[in-house]
N, CA, C and O of each residue as an XYZ file, in Angstrom:
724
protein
N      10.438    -10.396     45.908
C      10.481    -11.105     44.664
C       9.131    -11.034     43.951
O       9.140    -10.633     42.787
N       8.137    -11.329     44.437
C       6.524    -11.264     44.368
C       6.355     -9.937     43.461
O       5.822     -9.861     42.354
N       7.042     -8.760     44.340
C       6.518     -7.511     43.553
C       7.504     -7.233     42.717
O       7.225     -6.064     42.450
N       8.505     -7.490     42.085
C       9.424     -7.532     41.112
C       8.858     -8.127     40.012
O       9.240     -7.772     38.897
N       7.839     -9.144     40.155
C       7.176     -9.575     39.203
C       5.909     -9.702     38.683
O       5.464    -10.395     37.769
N       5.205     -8.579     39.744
C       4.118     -7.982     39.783
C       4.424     -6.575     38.409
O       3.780     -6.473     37.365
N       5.661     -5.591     38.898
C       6.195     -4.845     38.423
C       6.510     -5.121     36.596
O       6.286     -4.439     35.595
N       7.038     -6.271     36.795
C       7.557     -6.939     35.622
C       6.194     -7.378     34.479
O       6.222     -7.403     33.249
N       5.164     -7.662     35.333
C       3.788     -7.403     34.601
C       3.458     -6.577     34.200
O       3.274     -6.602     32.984
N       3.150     -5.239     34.992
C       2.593     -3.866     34.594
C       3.291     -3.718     33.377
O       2.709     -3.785     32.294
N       4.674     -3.494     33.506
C       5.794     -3.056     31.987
C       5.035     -3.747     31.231
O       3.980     -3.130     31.085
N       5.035     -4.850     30.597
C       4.708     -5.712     29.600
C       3.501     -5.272     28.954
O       3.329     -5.119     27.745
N       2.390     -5.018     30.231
C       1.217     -4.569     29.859
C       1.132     -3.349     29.118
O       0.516     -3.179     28.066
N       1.984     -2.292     29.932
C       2.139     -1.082     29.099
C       2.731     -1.107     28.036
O       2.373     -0.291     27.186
N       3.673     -1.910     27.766
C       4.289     -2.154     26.118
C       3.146     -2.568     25.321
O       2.769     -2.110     24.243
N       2.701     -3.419     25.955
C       1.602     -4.099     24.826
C       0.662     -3.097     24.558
O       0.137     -2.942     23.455
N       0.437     -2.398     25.574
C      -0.934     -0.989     25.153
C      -0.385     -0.007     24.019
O      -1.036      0.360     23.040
N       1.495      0.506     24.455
C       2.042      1.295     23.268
C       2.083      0.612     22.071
O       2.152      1.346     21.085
N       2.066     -0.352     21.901
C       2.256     -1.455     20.680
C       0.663     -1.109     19.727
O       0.494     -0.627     18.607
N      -0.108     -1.504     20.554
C      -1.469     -1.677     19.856
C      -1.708      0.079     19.579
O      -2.196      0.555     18.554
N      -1.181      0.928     20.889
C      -2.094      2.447     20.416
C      -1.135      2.329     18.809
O      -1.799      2.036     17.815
N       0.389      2.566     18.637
C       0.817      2.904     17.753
C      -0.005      2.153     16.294
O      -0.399      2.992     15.484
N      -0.253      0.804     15.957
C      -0.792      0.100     15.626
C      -2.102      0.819     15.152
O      -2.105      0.735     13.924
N      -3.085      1.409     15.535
C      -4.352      1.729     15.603
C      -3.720      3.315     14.730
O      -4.280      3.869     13.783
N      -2.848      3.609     15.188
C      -2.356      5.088     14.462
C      -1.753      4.910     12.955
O      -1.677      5.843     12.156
N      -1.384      3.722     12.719
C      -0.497      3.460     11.839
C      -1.751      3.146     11.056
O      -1.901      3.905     10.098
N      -2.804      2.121     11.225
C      -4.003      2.205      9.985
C      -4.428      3.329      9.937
O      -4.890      3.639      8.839
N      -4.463      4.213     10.840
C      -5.134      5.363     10.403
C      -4.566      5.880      9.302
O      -4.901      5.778      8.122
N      -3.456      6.582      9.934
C      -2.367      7.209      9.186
C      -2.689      6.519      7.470
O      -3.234      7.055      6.505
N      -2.162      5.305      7.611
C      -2.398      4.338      6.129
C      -3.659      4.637      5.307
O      -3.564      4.864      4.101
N      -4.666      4.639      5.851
C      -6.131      5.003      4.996
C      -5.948      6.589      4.697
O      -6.126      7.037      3.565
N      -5.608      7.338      5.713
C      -5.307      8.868      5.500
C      -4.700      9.437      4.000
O      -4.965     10.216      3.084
N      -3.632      8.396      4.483
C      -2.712      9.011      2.863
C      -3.437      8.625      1.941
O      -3.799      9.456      1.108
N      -3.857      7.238      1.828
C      -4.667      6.828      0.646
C      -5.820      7.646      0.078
O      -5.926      8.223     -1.004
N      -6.344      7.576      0.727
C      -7.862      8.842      0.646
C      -6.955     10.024      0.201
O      -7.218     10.345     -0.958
N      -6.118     10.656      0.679
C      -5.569     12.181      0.413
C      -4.592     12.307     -0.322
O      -3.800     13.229     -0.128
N      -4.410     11.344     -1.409
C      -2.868     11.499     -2.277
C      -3.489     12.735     -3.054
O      -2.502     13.005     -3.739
N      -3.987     13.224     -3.247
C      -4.435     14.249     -3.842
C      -4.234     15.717     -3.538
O      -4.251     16.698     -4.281
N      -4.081     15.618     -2.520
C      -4.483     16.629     -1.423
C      -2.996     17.158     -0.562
O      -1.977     16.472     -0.646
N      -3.027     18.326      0.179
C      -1.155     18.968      0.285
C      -1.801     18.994      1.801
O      -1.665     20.074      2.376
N      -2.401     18.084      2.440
C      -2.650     18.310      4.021
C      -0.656     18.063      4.813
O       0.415     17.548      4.492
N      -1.306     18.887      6.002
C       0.233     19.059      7.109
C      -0.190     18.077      7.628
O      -1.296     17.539      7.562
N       1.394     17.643      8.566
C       1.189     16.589      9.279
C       0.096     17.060     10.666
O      -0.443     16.167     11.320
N      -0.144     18.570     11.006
C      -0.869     18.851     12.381
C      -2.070     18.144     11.838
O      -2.615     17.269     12.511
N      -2.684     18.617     10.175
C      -3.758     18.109     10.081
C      -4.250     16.796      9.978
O      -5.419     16.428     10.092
N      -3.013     15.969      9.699
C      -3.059     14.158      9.759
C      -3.861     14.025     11.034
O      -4.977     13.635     11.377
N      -2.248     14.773     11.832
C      -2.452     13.952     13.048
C      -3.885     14.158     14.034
O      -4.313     13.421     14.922
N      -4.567     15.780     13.371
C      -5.964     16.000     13.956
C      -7.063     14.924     14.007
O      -7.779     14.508     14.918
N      -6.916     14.562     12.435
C      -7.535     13.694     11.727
C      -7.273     12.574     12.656
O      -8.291     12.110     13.170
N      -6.281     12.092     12.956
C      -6.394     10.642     13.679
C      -6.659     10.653     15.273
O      -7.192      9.867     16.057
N      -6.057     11.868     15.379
C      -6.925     12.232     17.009
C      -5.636     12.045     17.794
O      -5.898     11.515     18.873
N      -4.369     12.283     17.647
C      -3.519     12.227     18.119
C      -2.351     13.355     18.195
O      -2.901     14.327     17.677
N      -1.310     13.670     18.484
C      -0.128     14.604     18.707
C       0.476     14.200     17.370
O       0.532     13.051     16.932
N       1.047     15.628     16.615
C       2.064     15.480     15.974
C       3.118     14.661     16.106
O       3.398     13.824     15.248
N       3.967     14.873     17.473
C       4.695     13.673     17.556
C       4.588     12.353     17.817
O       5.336     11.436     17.477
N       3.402     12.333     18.572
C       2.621     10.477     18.257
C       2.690      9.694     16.639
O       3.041      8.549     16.354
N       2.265     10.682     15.862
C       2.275     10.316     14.280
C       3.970      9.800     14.266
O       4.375      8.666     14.009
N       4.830     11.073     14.644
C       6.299     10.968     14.042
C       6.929      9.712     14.464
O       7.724      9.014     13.834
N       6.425      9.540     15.674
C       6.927      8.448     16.667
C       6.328      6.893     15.694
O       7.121      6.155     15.109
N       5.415      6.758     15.709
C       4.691      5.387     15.018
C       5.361      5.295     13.584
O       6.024      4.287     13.341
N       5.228      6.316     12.584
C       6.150      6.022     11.395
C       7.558      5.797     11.116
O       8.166      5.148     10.265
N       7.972      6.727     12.355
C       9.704      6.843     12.470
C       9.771      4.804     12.538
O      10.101      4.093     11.590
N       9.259      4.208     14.251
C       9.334      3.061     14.240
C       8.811      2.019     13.116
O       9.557      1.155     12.656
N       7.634      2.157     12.764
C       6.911      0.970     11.852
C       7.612      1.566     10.554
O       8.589      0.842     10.362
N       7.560      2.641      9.487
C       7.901      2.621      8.239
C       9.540      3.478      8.526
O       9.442      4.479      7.816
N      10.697      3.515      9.103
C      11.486      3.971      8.871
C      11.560      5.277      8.652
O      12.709      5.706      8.753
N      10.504      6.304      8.309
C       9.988      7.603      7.339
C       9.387      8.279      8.196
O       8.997      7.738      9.231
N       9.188      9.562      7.960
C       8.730      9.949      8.616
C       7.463     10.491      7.923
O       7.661     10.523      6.709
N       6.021     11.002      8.314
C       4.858     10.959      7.653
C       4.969     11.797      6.493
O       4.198     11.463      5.593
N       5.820     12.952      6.206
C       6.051     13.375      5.166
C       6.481     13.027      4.081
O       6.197     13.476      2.970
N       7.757     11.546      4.597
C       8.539     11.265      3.658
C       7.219     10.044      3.013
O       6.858      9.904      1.845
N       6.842      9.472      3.972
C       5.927      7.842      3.200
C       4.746      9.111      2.749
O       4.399      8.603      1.682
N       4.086     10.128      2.826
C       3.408     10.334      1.967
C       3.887     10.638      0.691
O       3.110     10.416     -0.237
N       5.417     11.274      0.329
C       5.889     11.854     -0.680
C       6.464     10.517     -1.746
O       6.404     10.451     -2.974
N       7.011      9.547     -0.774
C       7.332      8.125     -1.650
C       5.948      7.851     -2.088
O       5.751      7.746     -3.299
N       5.075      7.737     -1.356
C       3.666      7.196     -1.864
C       3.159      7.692     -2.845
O       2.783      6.867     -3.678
N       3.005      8.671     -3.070
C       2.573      9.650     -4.386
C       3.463      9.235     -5.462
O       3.060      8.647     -6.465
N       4.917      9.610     -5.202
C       5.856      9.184     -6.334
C       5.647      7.996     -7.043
O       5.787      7.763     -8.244
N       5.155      7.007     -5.765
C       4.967      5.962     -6.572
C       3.968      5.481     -6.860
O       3.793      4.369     -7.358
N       3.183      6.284     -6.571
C       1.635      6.088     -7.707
C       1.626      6.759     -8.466
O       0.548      6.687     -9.057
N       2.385      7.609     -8.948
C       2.343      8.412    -10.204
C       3.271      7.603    -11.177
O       2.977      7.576    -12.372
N       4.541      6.848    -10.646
C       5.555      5.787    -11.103
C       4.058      5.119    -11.930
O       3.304      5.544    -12.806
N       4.117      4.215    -11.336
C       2.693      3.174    -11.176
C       1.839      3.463    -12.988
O       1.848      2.719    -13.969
N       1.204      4.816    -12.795
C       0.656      5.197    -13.694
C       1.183      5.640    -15.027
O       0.531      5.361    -16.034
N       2.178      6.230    -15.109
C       3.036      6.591    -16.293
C       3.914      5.010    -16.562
O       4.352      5.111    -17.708
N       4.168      4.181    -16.217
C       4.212      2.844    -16.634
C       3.296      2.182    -17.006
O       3.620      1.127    -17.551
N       2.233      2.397    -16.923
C       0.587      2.187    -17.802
C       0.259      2.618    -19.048
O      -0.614      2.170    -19.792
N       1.316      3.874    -19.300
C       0.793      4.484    -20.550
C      -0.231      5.087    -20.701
O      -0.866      5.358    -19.682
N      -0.841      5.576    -22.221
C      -1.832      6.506    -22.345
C      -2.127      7.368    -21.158
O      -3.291      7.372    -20.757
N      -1.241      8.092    -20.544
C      -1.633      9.327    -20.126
C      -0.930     10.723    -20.225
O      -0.313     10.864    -21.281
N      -0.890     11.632    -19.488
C       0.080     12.658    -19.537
C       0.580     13.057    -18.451
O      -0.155     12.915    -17.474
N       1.413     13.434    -18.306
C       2.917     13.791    -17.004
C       1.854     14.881    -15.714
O       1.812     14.921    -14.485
N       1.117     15.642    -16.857
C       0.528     16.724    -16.034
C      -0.299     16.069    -15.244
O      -0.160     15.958    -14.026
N      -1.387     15.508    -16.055
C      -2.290     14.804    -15.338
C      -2.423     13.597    -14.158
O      -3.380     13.214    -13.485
N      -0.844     13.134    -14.238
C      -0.617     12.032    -13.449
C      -0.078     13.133    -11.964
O      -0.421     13.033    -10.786
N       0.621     13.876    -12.453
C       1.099     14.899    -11.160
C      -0.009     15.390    -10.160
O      -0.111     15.203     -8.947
N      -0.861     16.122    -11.098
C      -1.920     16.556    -10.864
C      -3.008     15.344     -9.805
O      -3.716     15.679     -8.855
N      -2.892     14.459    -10.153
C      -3.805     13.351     -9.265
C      -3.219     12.975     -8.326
O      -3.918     12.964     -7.313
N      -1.965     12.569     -8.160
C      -0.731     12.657     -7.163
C      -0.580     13.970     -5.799
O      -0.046     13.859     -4.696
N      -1.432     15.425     -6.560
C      -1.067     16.374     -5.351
C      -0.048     17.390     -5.776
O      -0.111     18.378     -5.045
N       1.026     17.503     -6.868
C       1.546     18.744     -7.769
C       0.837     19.430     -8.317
O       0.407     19.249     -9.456
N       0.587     20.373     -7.561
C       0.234     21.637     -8.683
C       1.475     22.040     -9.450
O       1.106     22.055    -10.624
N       2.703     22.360     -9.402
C       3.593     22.666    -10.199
C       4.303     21.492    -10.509
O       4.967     20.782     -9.754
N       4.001     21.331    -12.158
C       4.673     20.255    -13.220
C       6.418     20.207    -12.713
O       7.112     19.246    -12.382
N       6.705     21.509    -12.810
C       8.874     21.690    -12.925
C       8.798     20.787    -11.376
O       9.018     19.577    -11.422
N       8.593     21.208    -10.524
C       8.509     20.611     -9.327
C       8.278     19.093     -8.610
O       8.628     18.591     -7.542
N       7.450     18.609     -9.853
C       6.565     17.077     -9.924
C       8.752     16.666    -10.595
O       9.777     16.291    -10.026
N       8.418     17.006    -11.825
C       9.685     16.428    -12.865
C      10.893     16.654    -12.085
O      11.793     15.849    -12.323
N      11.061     17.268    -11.486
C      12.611     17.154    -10.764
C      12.447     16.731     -9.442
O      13.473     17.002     -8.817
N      11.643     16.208     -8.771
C      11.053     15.410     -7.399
C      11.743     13.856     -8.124
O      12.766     13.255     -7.795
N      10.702     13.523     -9.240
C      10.611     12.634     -9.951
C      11.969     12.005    -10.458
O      12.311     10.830    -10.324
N      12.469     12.727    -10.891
C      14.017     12.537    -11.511
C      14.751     12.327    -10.182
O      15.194     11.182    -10.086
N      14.937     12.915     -9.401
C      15.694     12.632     -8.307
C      15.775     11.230     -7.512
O      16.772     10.611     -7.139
N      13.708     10.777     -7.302
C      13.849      9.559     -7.105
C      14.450      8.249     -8.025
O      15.178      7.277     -7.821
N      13.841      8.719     -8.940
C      13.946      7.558     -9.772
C      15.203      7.472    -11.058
O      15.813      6.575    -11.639
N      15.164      8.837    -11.084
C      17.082      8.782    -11.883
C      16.671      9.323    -13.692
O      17.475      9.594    -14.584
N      15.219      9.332    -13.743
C      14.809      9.968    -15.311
C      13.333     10.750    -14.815
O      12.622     10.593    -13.823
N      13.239     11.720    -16.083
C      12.719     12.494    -16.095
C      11.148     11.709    -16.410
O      10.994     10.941    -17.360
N      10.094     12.048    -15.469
C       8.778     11.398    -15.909
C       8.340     10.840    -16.882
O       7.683      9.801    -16.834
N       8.761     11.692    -18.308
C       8.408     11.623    -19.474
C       9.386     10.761    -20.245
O       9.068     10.262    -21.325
N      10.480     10.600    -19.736
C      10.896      9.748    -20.192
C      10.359      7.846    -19.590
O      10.462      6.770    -20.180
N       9.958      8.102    -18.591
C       8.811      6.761    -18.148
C       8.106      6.552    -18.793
O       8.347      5.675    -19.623
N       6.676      7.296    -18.805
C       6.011      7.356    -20.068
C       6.224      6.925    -21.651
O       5.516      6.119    -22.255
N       7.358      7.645    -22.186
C       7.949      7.155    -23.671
C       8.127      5.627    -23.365
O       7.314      4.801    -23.781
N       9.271      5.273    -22.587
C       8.990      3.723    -22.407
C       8.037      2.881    -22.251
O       7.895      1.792    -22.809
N       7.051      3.640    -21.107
C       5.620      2.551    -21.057
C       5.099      2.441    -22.687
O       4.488      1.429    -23.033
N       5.344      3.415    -23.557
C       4.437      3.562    -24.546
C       5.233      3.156    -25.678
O       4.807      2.931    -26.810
N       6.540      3.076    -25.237
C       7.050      2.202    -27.142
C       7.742      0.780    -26.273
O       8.387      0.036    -27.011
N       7.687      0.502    -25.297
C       8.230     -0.362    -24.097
C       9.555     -1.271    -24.902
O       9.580     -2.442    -25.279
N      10.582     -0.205    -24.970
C      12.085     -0.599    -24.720
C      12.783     -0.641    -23.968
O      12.519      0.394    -23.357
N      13.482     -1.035    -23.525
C      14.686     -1.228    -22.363
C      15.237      0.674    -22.179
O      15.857      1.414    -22.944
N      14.686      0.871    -20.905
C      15.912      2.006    -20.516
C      17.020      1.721    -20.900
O      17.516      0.595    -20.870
N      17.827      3.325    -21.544
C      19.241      3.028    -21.997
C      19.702      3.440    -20.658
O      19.206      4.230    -19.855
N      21.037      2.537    -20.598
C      22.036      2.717    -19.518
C      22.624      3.910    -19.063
O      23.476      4.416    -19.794
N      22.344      4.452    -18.022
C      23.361      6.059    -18.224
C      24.222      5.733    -17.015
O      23.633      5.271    -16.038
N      25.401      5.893    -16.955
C      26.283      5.307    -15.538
C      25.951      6.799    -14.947
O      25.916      6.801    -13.716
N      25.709      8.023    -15.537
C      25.768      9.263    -15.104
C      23.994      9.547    -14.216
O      23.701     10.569    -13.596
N      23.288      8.611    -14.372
C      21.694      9.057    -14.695
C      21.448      8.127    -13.608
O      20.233      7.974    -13.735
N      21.855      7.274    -12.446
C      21.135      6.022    -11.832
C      20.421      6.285    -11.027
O      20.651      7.117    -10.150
N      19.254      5.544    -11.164
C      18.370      5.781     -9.661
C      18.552      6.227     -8.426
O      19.309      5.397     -7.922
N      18.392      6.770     -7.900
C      18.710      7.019     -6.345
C      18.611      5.137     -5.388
O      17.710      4.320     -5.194
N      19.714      5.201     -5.135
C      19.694      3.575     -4.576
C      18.212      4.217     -3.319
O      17.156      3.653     -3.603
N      18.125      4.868     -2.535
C      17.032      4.690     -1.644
C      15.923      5.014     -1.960
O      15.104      5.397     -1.125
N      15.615      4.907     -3.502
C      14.130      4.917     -3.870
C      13.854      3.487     -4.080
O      12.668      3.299     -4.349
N      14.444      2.607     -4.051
C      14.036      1.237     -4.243
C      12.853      0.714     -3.461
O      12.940      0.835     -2.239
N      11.804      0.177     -3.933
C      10.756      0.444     -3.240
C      10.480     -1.012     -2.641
O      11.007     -2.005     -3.142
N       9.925     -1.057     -1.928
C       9.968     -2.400     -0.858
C       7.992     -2.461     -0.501
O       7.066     -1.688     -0.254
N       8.222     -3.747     -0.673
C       6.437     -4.296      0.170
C       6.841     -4.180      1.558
O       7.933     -4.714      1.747
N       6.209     -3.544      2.822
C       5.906     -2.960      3.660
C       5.087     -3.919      4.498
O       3.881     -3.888      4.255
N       5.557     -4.916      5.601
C       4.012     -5.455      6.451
C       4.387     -4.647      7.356
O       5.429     -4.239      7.869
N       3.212     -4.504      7.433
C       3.094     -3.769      8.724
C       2.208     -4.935      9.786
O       0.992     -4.817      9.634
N       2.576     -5.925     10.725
C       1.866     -6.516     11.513
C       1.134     -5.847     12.426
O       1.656     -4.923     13.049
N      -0.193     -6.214     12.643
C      -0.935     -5.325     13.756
C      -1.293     -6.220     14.563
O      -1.583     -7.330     14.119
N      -1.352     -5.973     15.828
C      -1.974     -7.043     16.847
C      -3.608     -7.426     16.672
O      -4.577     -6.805     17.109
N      -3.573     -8.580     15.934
C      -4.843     -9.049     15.607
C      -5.906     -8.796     16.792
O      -7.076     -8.498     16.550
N      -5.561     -8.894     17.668
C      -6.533     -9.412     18.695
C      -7.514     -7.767     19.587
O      -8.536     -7.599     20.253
N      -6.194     -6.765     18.933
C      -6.881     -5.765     19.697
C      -7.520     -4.885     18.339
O      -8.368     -4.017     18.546
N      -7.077     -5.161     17.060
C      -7.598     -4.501     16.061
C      -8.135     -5.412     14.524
O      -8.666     -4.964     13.508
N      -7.833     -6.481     14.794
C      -8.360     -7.209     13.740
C      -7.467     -7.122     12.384
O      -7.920     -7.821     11.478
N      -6.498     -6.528     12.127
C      -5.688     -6.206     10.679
C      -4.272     -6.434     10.676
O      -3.617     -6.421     11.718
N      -3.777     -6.643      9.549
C      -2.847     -6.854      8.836
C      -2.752     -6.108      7.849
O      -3.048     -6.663      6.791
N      -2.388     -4.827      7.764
C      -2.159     -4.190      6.513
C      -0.245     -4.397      5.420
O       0.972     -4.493      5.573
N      -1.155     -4.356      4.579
C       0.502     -4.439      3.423
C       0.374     -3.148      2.496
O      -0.343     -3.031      1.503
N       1.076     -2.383      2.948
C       2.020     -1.199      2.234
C       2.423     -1.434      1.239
O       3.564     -1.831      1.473
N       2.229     -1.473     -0.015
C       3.051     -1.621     -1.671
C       3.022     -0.135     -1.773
O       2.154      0.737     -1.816
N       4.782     -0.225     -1.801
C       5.511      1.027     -2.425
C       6.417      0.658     -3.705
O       7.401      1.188     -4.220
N       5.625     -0.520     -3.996
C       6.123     -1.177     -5.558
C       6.899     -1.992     -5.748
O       7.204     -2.544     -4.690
N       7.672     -2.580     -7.033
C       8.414     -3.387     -7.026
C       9.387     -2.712     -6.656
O       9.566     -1.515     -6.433
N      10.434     -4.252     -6.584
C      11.705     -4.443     -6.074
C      12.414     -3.872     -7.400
O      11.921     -4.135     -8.497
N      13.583     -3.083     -7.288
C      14.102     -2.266     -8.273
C      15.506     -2.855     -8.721
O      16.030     -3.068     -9.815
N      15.802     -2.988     -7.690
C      17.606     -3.573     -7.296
C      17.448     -4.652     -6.714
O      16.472     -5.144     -6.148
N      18.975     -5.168     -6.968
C      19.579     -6.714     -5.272
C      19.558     -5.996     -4.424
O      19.678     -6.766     -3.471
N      19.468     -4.686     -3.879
C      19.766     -4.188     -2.905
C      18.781     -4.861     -1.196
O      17.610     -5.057     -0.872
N      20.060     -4.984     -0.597
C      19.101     -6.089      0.357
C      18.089     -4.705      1.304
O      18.494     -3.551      1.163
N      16.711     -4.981      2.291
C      16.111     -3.873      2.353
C      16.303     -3.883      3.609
O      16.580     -4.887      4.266
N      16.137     -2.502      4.130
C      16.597     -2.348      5.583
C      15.577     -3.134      6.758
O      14.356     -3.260      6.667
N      16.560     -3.670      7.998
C      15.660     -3.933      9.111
C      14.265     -3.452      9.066
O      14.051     -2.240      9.037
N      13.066     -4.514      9.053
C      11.842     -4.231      9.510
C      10.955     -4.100      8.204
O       9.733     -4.067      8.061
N      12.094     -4.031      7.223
C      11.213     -4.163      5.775
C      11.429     -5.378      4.592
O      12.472     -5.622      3.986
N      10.313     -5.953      4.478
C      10.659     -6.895      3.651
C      10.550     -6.886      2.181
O       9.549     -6.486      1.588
N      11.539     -7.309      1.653
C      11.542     -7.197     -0.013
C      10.734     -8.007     -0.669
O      10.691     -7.973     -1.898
């Protein structure tokens, strides 16, 4: 009985160590993209950067953001370029361009796909700010709806709490397990 719960310790311990390594990967990862929205780095080179295995990365995002590091860098961009062409005074190119598109056709139909209109048509709105017209044919992609992100970290072995804004709430759409709206 003694060593059943000796046993029953070790596990716990080792969960708690996978908990915190993933944790420690996941700020990385998080400052990574931030620093590099600019930039067309691979995931080998993320994961160099954080000092870990390709699939260590896949593994920590798959669990903490649902995504996998390609996809939360590609939402992330989208939606800092969102972000900015809802600001106005700028241009489609230039917002792409800071985002990490070198090719505009490529940025605009990424763009349209998430969000259901063409960049420039964001822009025109930020800048005469009327109500999108209704298109029943034109709707957002329901899984671009963008959700605030905690990511809890075990205070005690890393000190942080990071929060992920991938923007406002778009829809009622309720948000999946592990993410809060």
């Amino acid at each position: 009985m003694f060593s059943s719960m000796i046993g029953s310790d070790e596990s716990s311990r080792a969960a708690s160590s996978r908990v915190k390594h993933q944790a420690i990967i996941m700020v990385r990862f998080l400052a990574l993209v931030e620093d590099n929205l600019d930039c067309r780095l691979k995931i080998e080179e993320f994961s160099r950067q954080i000092g870990v295995s390709s699939r260590s990365l896949r593994y920590a995002c798959a669990r903490h953001l649902e995504l996998s590091p390609l996809q939360y860098l590609r939402r992330r961009r989208m939606n800092v370029a969102r972000r900015a062409l809802q600001q106005g005074n700028c241009m489609v190119s230039d917002v792409a361009r800071q985002v990490g598109f070198r090719d505009l056709g490529r940025f605009a139909i990424s763009y349209r796909k998430l969000y259901g209109e063409p960049p420039s048509i964001t822009l025109q709105l930020a800048s005469t700010r009327i109500s999108p017209p209704s298109s029943p044919s034109r709707r957002p992609n329901p899984n671009a709806d963008q959700w605030e992100v905690m990511l809890e970290l075990p205070r005690k072995s890393i000190g942080v709490t990071k929060v992920i804004s991938l923007g406002s709430l778009e829809s009622s759409t309720p948000a999946p397990d592990g993410l809060l709206p």
